[in-house]
C-alpha positions as CSV (number, residue, x, y, z in Angstrom):
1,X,6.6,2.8,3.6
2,X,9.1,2.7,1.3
3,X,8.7,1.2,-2.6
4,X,12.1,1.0,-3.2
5,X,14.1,-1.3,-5.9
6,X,12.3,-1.0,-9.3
7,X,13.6,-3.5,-12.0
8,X,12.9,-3.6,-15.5
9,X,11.1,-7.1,-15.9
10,X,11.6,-9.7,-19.1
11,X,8.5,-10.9,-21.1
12,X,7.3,-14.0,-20.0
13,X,4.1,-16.4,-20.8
14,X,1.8,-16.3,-17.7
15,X,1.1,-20.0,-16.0
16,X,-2.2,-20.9,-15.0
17,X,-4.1,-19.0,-11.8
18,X,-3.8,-22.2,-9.3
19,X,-6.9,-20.9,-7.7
20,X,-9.3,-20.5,-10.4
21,X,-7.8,-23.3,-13.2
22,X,-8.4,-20.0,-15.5
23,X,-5.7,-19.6,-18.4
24,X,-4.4,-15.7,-18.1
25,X,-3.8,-13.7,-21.0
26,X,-0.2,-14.4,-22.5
27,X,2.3,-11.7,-21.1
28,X,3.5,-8.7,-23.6
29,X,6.0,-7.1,-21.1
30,X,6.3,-4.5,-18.9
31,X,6.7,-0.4,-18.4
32,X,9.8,-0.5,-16.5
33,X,8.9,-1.3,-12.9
34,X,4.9,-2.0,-13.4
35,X,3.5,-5.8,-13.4
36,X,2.9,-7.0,-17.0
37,X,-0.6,-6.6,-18.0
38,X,-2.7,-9.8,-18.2
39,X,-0.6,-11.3,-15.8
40,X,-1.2,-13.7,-12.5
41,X,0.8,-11.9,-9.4
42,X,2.0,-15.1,-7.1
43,X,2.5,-14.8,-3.6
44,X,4.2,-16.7,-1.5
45,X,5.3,-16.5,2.0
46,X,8.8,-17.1,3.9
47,X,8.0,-16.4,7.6
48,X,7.5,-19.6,9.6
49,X,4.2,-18.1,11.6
50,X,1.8,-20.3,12.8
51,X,-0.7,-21.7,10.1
52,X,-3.9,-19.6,12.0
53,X,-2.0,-16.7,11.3
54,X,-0.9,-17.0,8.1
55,X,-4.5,-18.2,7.4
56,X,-5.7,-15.2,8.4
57,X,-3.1,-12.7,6.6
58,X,-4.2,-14.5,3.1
59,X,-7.7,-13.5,4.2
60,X,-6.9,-9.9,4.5
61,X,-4.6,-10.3,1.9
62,X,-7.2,-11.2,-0.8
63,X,-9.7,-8.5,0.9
64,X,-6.8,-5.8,0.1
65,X,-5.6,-6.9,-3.3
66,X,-10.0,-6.8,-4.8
67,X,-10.2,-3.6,-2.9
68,X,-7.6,-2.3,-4.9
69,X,-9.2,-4.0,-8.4
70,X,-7.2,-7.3,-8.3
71,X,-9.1,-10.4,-8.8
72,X,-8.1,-14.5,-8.7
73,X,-9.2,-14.9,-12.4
74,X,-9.2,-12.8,-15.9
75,X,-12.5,-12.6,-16.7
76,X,-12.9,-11.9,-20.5
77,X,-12.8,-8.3,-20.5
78,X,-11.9,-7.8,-17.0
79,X,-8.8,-7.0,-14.8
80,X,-6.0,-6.6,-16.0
81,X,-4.1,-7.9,-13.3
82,X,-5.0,-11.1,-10.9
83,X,-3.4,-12.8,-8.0
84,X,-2.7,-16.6,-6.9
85,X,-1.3,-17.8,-3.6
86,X,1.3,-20.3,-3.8
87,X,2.9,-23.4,-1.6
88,X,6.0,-21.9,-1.8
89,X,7.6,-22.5,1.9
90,X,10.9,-20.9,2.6
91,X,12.7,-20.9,5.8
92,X,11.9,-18.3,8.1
93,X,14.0,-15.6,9.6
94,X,16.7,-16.5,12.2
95,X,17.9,-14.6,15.3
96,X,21.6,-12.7,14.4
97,X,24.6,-14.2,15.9
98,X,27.9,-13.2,16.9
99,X,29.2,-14.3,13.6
100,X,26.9,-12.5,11.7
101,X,27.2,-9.2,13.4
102,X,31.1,-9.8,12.6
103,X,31.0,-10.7,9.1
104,X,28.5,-7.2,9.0
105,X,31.1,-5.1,10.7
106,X,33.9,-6.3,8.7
107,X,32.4,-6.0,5.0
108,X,31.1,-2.3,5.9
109,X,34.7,-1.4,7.9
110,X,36.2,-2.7,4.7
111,X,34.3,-0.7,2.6
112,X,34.7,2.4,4.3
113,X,38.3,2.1,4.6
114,X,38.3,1.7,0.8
115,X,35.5,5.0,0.0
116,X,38.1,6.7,3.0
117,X,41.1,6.0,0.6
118,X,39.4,7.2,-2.2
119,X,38.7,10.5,-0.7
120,X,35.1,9.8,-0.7
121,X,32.6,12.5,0.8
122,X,30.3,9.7,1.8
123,X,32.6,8.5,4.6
124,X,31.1,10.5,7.4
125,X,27.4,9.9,6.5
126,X,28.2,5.6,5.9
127,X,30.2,5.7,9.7
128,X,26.9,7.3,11.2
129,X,24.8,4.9,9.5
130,X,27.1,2.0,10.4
131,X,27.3,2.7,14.0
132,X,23.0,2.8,14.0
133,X,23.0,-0.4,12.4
134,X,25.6,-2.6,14.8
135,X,23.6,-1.0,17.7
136,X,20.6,-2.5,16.7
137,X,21.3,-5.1,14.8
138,X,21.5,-7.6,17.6
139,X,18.0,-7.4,18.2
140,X,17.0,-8.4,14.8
141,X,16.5,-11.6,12.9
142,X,18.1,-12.1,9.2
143,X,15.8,-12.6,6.6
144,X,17.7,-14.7,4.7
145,X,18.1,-18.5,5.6
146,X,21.3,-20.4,5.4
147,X,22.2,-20.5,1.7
148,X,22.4,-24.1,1.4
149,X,19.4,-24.8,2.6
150,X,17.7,-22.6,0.7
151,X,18.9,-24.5,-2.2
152,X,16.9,-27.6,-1.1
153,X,14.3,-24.9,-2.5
154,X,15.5,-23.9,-6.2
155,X,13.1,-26.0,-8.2
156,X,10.8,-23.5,-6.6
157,X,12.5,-20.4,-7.7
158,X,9.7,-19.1,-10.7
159,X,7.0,-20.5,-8.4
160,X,6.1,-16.6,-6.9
161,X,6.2,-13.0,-7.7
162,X,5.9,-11.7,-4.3
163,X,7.9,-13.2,-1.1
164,X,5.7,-11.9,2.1
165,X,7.8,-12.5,5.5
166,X,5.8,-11.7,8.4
167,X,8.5,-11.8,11.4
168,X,8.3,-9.3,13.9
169,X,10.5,-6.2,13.3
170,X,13.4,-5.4,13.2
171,X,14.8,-7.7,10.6
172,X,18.6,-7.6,8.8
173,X,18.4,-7.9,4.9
174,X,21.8,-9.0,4.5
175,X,23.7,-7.8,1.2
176,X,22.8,-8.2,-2.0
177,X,26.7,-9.2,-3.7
178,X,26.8,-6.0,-5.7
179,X,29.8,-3.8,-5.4
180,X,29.1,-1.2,-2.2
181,X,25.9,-3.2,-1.4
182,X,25.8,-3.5,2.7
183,X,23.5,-5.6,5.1
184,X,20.3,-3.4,5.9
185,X,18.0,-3.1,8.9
186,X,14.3,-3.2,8.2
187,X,12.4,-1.7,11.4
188,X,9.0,-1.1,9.4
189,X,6.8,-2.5,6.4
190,X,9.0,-2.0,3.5
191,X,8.2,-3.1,0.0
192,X,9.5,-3.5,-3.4
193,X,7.9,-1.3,-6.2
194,X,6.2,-3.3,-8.5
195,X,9.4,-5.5,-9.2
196,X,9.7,-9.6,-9.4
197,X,10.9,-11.4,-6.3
198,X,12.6,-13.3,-8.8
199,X,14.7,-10.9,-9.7
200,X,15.9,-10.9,-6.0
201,X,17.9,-13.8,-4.2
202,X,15.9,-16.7,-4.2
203,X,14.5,-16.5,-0.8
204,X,14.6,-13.2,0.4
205,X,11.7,-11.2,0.3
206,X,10.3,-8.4,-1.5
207,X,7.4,-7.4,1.2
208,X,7.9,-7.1,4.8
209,X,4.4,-6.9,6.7
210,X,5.4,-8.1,10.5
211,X,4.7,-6.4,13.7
212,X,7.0,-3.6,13.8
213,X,9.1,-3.2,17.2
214,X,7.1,-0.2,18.7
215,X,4.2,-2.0,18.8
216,X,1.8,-2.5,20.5
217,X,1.6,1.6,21.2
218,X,-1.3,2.5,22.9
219,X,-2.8,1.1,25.8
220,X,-5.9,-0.7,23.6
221,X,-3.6,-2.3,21.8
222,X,-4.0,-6.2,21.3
223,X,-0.7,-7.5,21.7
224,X,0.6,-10.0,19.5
225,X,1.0,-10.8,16.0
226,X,-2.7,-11.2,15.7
227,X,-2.9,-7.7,17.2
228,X,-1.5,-6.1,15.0
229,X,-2.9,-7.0,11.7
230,X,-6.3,-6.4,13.4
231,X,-4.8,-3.0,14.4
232,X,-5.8,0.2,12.1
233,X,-2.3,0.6,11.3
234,X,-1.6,-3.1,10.3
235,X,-4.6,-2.7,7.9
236,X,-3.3,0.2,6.8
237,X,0.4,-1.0,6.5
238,X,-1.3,-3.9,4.4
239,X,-3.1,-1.4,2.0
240,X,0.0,1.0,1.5
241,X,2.1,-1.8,0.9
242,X,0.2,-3.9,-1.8
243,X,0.0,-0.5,-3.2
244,X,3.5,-0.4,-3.4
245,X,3.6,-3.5,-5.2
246,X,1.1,-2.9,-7.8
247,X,3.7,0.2,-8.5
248,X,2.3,3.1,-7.0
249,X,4.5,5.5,-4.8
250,X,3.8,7.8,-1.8
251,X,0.9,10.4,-2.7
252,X,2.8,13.1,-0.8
253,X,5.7,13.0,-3.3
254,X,3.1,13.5,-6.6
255,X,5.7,16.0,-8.3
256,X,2.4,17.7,-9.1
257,X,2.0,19.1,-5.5
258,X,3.4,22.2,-3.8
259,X,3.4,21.0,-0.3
260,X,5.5,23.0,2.3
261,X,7.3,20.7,4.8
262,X,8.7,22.1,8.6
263,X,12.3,22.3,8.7
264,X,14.1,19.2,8.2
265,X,15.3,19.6,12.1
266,X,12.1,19.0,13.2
267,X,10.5,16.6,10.7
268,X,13.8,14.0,12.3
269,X,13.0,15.0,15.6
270,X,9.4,13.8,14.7
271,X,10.0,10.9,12.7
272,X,12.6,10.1,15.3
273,X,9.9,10.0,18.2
274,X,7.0,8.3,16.5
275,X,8.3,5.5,15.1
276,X,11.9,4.6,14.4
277,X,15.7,5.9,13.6
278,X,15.7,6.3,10.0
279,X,18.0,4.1,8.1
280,X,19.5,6.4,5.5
281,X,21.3,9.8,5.8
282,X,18.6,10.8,3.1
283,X,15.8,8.9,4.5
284,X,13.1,12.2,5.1
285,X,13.7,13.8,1.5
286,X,13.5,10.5,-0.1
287,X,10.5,8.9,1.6
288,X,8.8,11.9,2.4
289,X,9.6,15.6,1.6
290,X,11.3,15.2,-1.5
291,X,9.0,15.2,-5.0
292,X,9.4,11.3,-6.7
293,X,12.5,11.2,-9.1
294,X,11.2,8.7,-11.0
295,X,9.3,11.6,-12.8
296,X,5.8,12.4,-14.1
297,X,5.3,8.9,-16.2
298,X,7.1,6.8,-13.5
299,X,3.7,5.9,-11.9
300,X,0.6,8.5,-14.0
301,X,0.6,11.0,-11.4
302,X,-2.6,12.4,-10.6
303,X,-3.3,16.0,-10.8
304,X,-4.6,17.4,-8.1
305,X,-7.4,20.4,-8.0
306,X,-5.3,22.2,-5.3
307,X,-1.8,21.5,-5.7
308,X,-1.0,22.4,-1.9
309,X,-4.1,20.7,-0.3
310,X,-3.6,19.8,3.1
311,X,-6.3,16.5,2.9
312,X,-5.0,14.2,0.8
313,X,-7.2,11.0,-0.6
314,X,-4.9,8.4,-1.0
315,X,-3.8,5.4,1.5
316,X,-0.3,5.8,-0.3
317,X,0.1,8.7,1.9
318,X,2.0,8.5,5.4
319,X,-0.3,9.2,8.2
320,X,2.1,11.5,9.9
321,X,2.6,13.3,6.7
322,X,-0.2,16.2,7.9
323,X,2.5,16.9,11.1
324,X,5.3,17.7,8.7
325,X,3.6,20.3,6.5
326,X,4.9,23.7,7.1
327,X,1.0,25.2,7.1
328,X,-0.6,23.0,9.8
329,X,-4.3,23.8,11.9
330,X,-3.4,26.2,14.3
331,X,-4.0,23.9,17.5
332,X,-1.8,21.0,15.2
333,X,1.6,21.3,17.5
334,X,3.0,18.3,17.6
335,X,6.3,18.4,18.2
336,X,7.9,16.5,21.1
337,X,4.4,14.5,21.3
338,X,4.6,10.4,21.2
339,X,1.2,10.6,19.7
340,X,-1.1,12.8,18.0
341,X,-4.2,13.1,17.4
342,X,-4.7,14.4,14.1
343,X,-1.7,11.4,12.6
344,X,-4.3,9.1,14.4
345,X,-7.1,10.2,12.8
346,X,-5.5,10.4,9.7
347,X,-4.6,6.6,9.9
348,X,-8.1,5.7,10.9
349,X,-9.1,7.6,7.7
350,X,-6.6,5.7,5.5
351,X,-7.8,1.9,5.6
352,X,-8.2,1.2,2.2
353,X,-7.4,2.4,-1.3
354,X,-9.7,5.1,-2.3
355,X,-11.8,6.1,-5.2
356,X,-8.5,8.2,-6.6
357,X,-6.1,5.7,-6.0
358,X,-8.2,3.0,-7.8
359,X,-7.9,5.5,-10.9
360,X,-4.6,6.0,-10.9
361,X,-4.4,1.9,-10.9
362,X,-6.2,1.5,-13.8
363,X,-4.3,4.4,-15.8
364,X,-1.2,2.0,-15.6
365,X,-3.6,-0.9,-16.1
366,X,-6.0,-0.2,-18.5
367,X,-8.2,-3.0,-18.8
368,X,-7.8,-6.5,-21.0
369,X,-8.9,-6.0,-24.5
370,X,-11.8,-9.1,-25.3
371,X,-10.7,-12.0,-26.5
């Protein structure tokens, strides 16, 4: 889903791949929110799971990241970008307490009070958006630890890039310390775009893969953790996502497209029904209708050869995305329907990067020179 939270990322000298022993290419910076070319991408992960499991997620992990041109070494002349796993153990999520659920409705009721004061037009919208988040919240687990623990873990701070948690859904992402900034409540896979976890808390992470609430959906669903990334949408939730963290945004919002979109009514009433209770007021324009504002360099758009096709090749599409379009197959009526059959196909179809989204990769890395 969402690639949210770009950040501008410092020079740095690369460390050595832990996996291969291979020296990487020193680092000469970055495009605003894309990796630095040359460089190792380190992941690490915070949820507690159990070791099978997380076993297994590094498996599909490393199957995803080569699918998408990512490799554990830099071979002279090869990718430009590689990958390590780390030992970098944080704490795992904990369930919310009374406390917390106080301390969350007490910073956002103060804040409020202070955007009501101030004659604020955002007032209404931030009450709404409040109220969704205390009823849910209590369901959820925090993401982040108790901050003095996690400070047991500081020598470990540079150690990653990427901070994987792979608790169940939902989970609150408590505040970030910046003026305004509130706790948030993560009911899908959410990702940062292309940005350092290090640029984060120390401890909280940038890529949220766990089961998400709804599931299991269907009836053939395996339950489970274990279900779910062998599920077509956990493999697809895993290919989106690491897309997201390479840099690449949703293929629906390529500013180069002329897609019609249903009225926004019933693209909530949709959205609403399938999955989950968007988070933000703006939440359908910004993750899906609205064209990326990060404009036409932010991530090398491609250029399609029908600006309003209706089959898109790109697994950073939404599978739903064909039930929002305005001009839909004449049987496609959807609406009011828990499942459909064309979104399922869709996701079926969307298991891996494709031949187009590997292109558009290596526009933004263009590979290593020989040294």
């Amino acid at each position: 889903m969402s690639g949210a939270g770009a950040h501008e990322a410092s020079a740095r000298k690369a460390s050595t791949d832990s996996d291969t022993g291979a020296a990487p290419a020193p680092v000469t910076g970055t495009y605003d929110f894309r990796w630095p070319r040359g460089s190792v991408i380190r992941f690490a992960f915070q949820e507690g799971a159990a070791p099978d499991l997380i076993t297994d997620v590094k498996r599909k992990l490393r199957r995803t990241l080569e699918a998408w041109g990512v490799f554990p070494d830099l071979r002279k002349g090869g990718p430009a970008l590689a990958y390590a796993f780390v030992d970098a153990a944080f704490p795992p999520g904990r369930p919310v307490i009374a406390a917390d659920l106080a301390e969350f409705d007490r910073d956002a009721s103060a804040w409020i009070a202070k955007l009501r004061a101030r004659g604020s037009t955002d007032v209404e919208r931030l009450t709404r958006e409040h109220a969704r988040f205390m009823a849910s919240a209590p369901r959820a687990t925090i993401s982040l630890g108790d901050a003095a623990r996690l400070a047991a873990y500081a020598d470990q701070a540079l150690s990653y890039d990427v901070l994987i948690a792979l608790s169940p859904m939902p989970i609150v992402e408590q505040a970030s310390g910046k003026k305004g900034s509130q706790a948030r409540l993560l009911q899908y896979a959410q990702s940062e775009l292309g940005s350092y976890a290090r640029r984060k808390q120390l401890g909280l992470p940038t890529v949220y893969l766990g089961r998400p609430e709804y599931y299991p959906l269907l009836p053939d669903d395996r339950a489970g953790d274990e279900g779910w990334f062998e599920s077509a949408e956990g493999r697809f939730v895993m290919a989106h996502e690491v897309g997201h963290i390479l840099g690449l945004v949703h293929e629906h919002q390529n500013p180069n497209r002329q897609l019609e979109w249903r009225p926004a009514e019933e693209i909530s009433l949709i959205v609403k029904l399938r999955f989950f209770e968007p988070i933000y007021e703006d939440f359908l324009t910004r993750e899906l209708t609205r064209p990326w504002q990060g404009g036409e360099a932010y991530s090398y758009w491609r250029t399609p050869h029908v600006p309003n096709e209706r089959d898109l090749d790109s697994v950073m599409t939404e599978p739903l995305y064909k039930c929002l379009l305005a001009r839909r197959d004449p049987d496609h009526n959807c609406l009011g329907e828990r499942v459909c059959a064309v979104e399922r196909a869709e996701l079926a179809r969307m298991q891996a990067p494709t031949a187009a989204d590997r292109e558009q990769l290596r526009r933004i890395y263009p590979p290593l020179p020989f040294f």
